[in-house]
Every structure is written in structure tokens, then in C-alpha cells.
C-alpha positions, 0 to 999 in steps of 0.5 A: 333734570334735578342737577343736585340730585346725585351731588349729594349722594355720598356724605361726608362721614368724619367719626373714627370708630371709637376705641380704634386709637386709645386702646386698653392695655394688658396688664401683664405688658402694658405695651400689648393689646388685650386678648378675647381671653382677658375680656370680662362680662357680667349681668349688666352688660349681657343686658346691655347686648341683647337690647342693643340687638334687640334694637338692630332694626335702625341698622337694617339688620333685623332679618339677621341673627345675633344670638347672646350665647355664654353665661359670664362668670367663667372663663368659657361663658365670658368667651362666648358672650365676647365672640357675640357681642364681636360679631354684632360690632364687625355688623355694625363697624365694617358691615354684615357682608365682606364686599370682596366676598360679594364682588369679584373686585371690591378694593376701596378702603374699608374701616380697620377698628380694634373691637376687641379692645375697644369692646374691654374698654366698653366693659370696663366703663359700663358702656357697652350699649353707647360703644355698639352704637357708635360703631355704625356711621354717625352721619346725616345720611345713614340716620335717615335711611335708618328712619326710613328703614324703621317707616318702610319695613313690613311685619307680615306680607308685601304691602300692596305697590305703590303704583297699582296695576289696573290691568288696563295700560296707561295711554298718552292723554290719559287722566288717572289718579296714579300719574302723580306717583309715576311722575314722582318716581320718573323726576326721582330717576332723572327722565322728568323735570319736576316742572313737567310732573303735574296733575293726573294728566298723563302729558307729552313730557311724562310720555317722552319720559317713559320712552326714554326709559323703554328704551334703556330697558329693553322695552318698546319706547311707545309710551303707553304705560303698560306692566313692564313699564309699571314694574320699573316705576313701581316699588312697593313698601318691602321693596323701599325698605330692602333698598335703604338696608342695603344702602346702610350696608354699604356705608358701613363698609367705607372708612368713617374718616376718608380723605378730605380730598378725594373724587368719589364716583357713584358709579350706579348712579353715574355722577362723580363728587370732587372733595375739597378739604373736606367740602364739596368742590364739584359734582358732573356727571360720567359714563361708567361700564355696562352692564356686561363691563361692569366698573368695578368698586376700587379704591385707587389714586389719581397720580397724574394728569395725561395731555394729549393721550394715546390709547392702546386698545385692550385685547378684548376690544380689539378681538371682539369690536375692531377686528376684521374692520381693515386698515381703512377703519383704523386709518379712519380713526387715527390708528395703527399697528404697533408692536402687536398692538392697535394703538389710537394717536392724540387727536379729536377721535381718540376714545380717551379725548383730551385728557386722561386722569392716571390711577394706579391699580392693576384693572387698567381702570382710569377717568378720561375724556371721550368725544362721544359727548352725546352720552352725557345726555343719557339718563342711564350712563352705563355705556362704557367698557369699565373706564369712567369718562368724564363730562367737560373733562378739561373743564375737570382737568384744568380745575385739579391742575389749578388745585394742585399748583401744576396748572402752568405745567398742564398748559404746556403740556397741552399746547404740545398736541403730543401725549405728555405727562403732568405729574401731580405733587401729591395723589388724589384718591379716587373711590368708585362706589356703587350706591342705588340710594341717593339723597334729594335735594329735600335730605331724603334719600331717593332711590335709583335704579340698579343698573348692575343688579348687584344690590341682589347680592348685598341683600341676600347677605342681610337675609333679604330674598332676591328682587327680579325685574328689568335691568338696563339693556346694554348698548353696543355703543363705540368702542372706547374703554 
């Protein structure tokens, strides 16, 4: 599989918005920021608004409407043109859509810039186009999907797919033209090694591809490409197009300086990126929630390291997947009854394994180990109830304790066999992201599937219309958080 593929799905963004720290003053106190009332326009920059607008296509933002009303040169005409030209920068600076709006739980940190000051600064210099344009993410990442919005996108009807149906499905042994393209996007979703993808003949590497993705859709894994398999594969111009917008759209929601040190998870993709001082220390892949325990977007510190954990199985698992089980299933899995809770002791079988990684946030979402380690091997890693768990977790745990200069006190705790606690000196945070477009290992941005479906809802917010199709099956797999 491409192991580099998802490792560099999230980049580095190091540009604070401009005008979020050296803001004008108000004349009256010079101490006070400036108010949309003491924001002045004129011809020039009215011209300059409506070509920055124009031009809002590199941004994926061209199904919205920007209209530049007001006239300057009074009082109601310069705050109209300001309320404009404020809406435009929100757009550009946090995203045209509120994420906690379009998720039930969405809390990572989100840039938090002064526009109206930062948009007088841009008056006052005769700026307003450079200022509009910094604005948005100044990274590697977001002008490629940028230039591939502006390649993909249609001016009339949906381009013809990719990957064209025949009507006839595609068997195993088959020769055909279209294999090069459907081996393009299998290796791009990680069912087929690149070494596997060649020629147009339909070979048993790509066939065990297909199943394997047949199979996470719901479909019978029998190999033969037919429409419902077709329809997975398949993406056509306008369908690439939407999904680099939405990709833009939420980059535009992150902070442009995040921490230098930081775990952020993709969690559509199922891969976690571990930042180091500002460079990419690890890259391992997870197992985040199904598609109906979902994980949700946070944005929330690991503040300390658990040896050995115990496991209070939630209501929810214990109701609807232990209960009725008897006290041999519980005595099976090292577990009993405690103050009305079914709790799990340390040990090989605990859900969490090994290791848990504690996060502070009121969802009871954390990162830990698993001894279900067979889920690594899956493509599609929504397999949990919401937690994250974490490929090779003591490998992980014991690279933050080395890190953290708490390793000793990690060894100890794990030689005890009993649930301890290691406290870290400093909290680690720990963005869960949610990002169907990824980058190859080529730069180029690749697009996943969209395992949750949630990328309908971005869209729309962009004036996109709503793309139906397969989605991943849940599994019913173990019961682990």
C-alpha cells in the first residue's frame, strides 16, 4: 500500500492572518480598535472588492454570492461596502460555513482575526486586494487543490465520468481500456499496490481489490465490476471539483499557526500525523468510529499517559452489546460489576490494551491501544464506537514518554501490571480532523473515500447540490469504545 499516502494529509500552515496582531487604532482613544463606522472606502478600492470576488473561484467559492453593495462617499454607502467586503474576508479567513453549525460536535480551534481592523488597515494602505488574498491558507496544500478546483470545474453540464459504464460488467481476466483508470483509483484508496496496477488487464491483484472494497460497501465481494462497484470507483470532473472545494473549506477553518507540536488525526482517512517542533515526527494509521458512532471533529489535549487501563464500558455498550451475555461472557473478558458499572481489568483482553492516551474534553473520546489488532489491516478503518485506537500504541506511547522526558517514570508504570497514571509536563494537543482530500506522494491531492458522508453538508454550505452513492457498511464488530 502507499504507506506515505495519508502522511502527508495535513500541512503544516505557519501564517497568522495579517492584521490580527497590529491593528489600527481609533483616533479618539488611541488604545481602542476601530469600529465598522470609522471604516472609509473609495473608488479604488470598491474596484478592488469586486476583482478580488470576481476572482473567487481559486477559493472554491464561485457557486456563492459576494454582491458589493453601498456606494462610498457616505456614512450609509461606506457601511454597506464594509459589511461586504467583511463577509467576503469571514469566507476566506474562517470559512464560508460555521463547522459547529454543520456538526453536531465540531470544537477544534478555529482562526479568531480582527477583519474589521485588519480591512481599515487594508483601506488605509491602498490594499485591500493583497489583504483579501492573505487571508485565505498560504500553504503548498490548499494552492494545489486551489489549481485543481480551477482545472476540474464545469461551466455547463457534468462531464462525462471518468470511468465510463458499458452496460456489460467487468470480469475477472477481462481485457479493457478502462482497467488503468479503475486501478488508478483502487491504488489511490489504498485496496492495490501500485506494483499490482498494470496494463488493461483485469489481473487477480485488482480482483482481490475490488472485493475487499465490495465488501466494506455492502456489496457482494465477487469481483466482477459491475455499476455499484463502478459507481465507488467512479468520479467524474464536477464530482473531483466539489471535493477539492470542500477540501479548501475546511483548511480554511483551522488555525494558520497551530501548535507546533500536536497529533492531528484525519479521521476520514484513518491515519494519525505526530508533529514535532514544527516537523513531521510519525505517521501510523487508526481505527476511528463507524459510520453510526461517528468520531467527532475536536480539538482536545492529551494530558496524560494510562499503564495498564481499566475500562468502565459506557451505558450505550453495555445495554445494547453486553447485556443479556451472563456472568460467564463477563468472567471471559475479565470483567464485573462495580458500583453499577461493568468494568474490564488490565490485561490482554481489555478493549483499551495497553495503553490509553487521556484527553480532556466532555465526549469521553480518547486515543488507546486495542487487542483487536487484525483492524489495522482493513482499508476502510471505521470500525470503533468513536474512540481512536492506535496502531503499535506502546510503540506510540513510548515514543511521547521519550519525547516528554517522562519515559522512566512510563517504564515503571507499566512494569506494575495495574492501572497507573503518568502525567505529562506539558499537554499535547490532539486535533480529530475530517478531510476526504489527501496528498500523494507526488503533492497532488488525492481524493478518499467519504466514509461519514459529512462532506454533503460542507458542500451544500458552498452552493454545491448533494452527491449520492454507496457509503461504508458498519461492521458489528467488538465492543470496544
Amino acid at each position: 500500500m502507499r504507506r506515505s499516502l495519508i502522511a502527508h494529509s495535513f500541512v503544516a500552515l505557519t501564517l497568522m492572518l495579517a492584521g490580527c496582531d497590529d491593528r489600527p487604532q481609533s483616533p479618539e482613544r488611541p488604545d481602542a480598535p476601530v469600529g465598522i463606522d470609522q471604516v472609509h472606502w473609495n473608488d479604488d478600492a470598491v474596484g478592488q472588492l469586486r476583482e478580488a470576488i470576481q476572482h473567487r473561484a481559486a477559493h472554491g467559492l464561485d457557486r456563492m454570492s459576494f454582491a458589493v453593495d453601498g456606494q462610498p462617499g457616505s456614512p450609509e454607502g461606506d457601511r454597506a461596502l464594509t459589511q461586504s467586503a467583511l463577509r467576503y474576508a469571514s469566507a476566506l479567513a474562517r470559512g464560508a460555513g460555521d463547522p459547529a453549525k454543520l456538526h453536531e460536535i465540531y470544537t477544534v480551534p478555529r482562526p479568531k482575526p480582527d477583519l474589521v481592523s485588519g480591512l481599515a488597515r487594508a483601506l488605509a494602505d491602498g490594499k485591500l486586494g493583497e489583504w483579501l488574498e492573505s487571508l485565505a491558507p498560504q500553504d503548498e496544500g490548499y494552492r494545489r487543490l486551489s489549481k485543481a478546483y480551477l482545472a476540474l470545474r464545469g461551466e455547463g453540464e457534468t462531464p462525462a465520468a471518468a470511468i465510463p459504464d458499458k452496460g456489460k460488467p467487468l470480469e475477472p481476466g477481462a481485457n479493457d481500456a478502462r482497467i488503468p483508470a479503475i486501478a488508478r483509483q483502487l491504488v489511490a484508496s489504498d485496496y492495490l499496490d501500485r506494483a499490482a496496477a498494470q496494463g488493461n488487464l483485469y489481473n487477480p491483484a485488482m480482483v482481490a481489490a475490488v472485493k475487499r472494497m465490495q465488501a466494506d460497501y455492502g456489496i457482494k465481494p465477487d469481483g466482477v465490476i459491475g455499476s455499484d462497484a463502478l459507481e465507488i470507483l467512479n468520479l467524474s470532473d464536477a464530482d473531483r471539483a466539489r471535493a477539492m472545494a470542500v477540501a479548501m473549506e475546511r483548511l480554511r477553518w483551522l488555525d494558520r499557526a497551530p501548535p507546533q507540536t500536536r497529533i492531528d488525526v484525519n479521521i476520514a482517512a484513518s491515519r494519525l500525523a505526530y508533529w514535532r517542533d514544527g516537523k513531521m515526527a510519525d505517521s501510523r494509521k487508526v481505527v476511528v468510529g463507524e459510520p453510526e458512532n461517528e468520531t467527532p471533529q475536536l480539538g482536545s489535549p492529551i494530558y496524560r499517559l494510562v499503564a495498564n487501563p481499566t475500562w468502565t464500558v459506557p451505558r450505550s455498550i453495555q445495554s445494547k452489546e453486553i447485556a443479556g451475555k451472563g456472568s460467564a461472557y463477563l468472567q471471559r473478558n475479565n470483567m464485573a460489576w462495580k458500583d453499577g458499572w461493568i468494568v474490564q481489568q488490565p490485561g490482554p483482553k481489555n478493549s483499551l490494551g495497553l495503553v490509553k492516551f487521556d484527553m480532556k474534553n466532555e465526549h469521553q473520546i480518547y486515543l488507546h491501544d486495542t487487542p483487536a489488532k487484525q483492524l489495522f489491516q482493513e482499508v476502510q478503518r471505521q470500525r470503533s464506537h468513536g474512540c481512536v485506537r492506535v496502531d503499535d500504541a506502546l510503540g506510540f506511547a513510548e515514543m511521547l514518554a521519550r519525547d516528554e522526558g517522562v519515559l522512566d517514570a512510563w517504564h515503571r508504570a507499566r512494569a506494575t501490571g495495574k492501572e497507573t497514571f503518568v502525567p505529562l509536563p506539558r499537554e499535547i494537543p490532539v486535533r480529530l480532523l475530517y478531510q476526504t482530500v489527501v496528498f500523494g506522494e507526488d503533492g497532488e491531492p488525492v481524493i478518499r473515500s467519504d466514509p461519514y458522508g459529512w462532506d454533503d453538508r460542507v458542500a451544500a454550505a458552498l452552493g454545491f447540490a448533494s452527491r449520492q452513492g454507496h457509503r461504508l457498511q458498519t461492521s458489528g464488530g467488538d465492543v470496544g469504545p
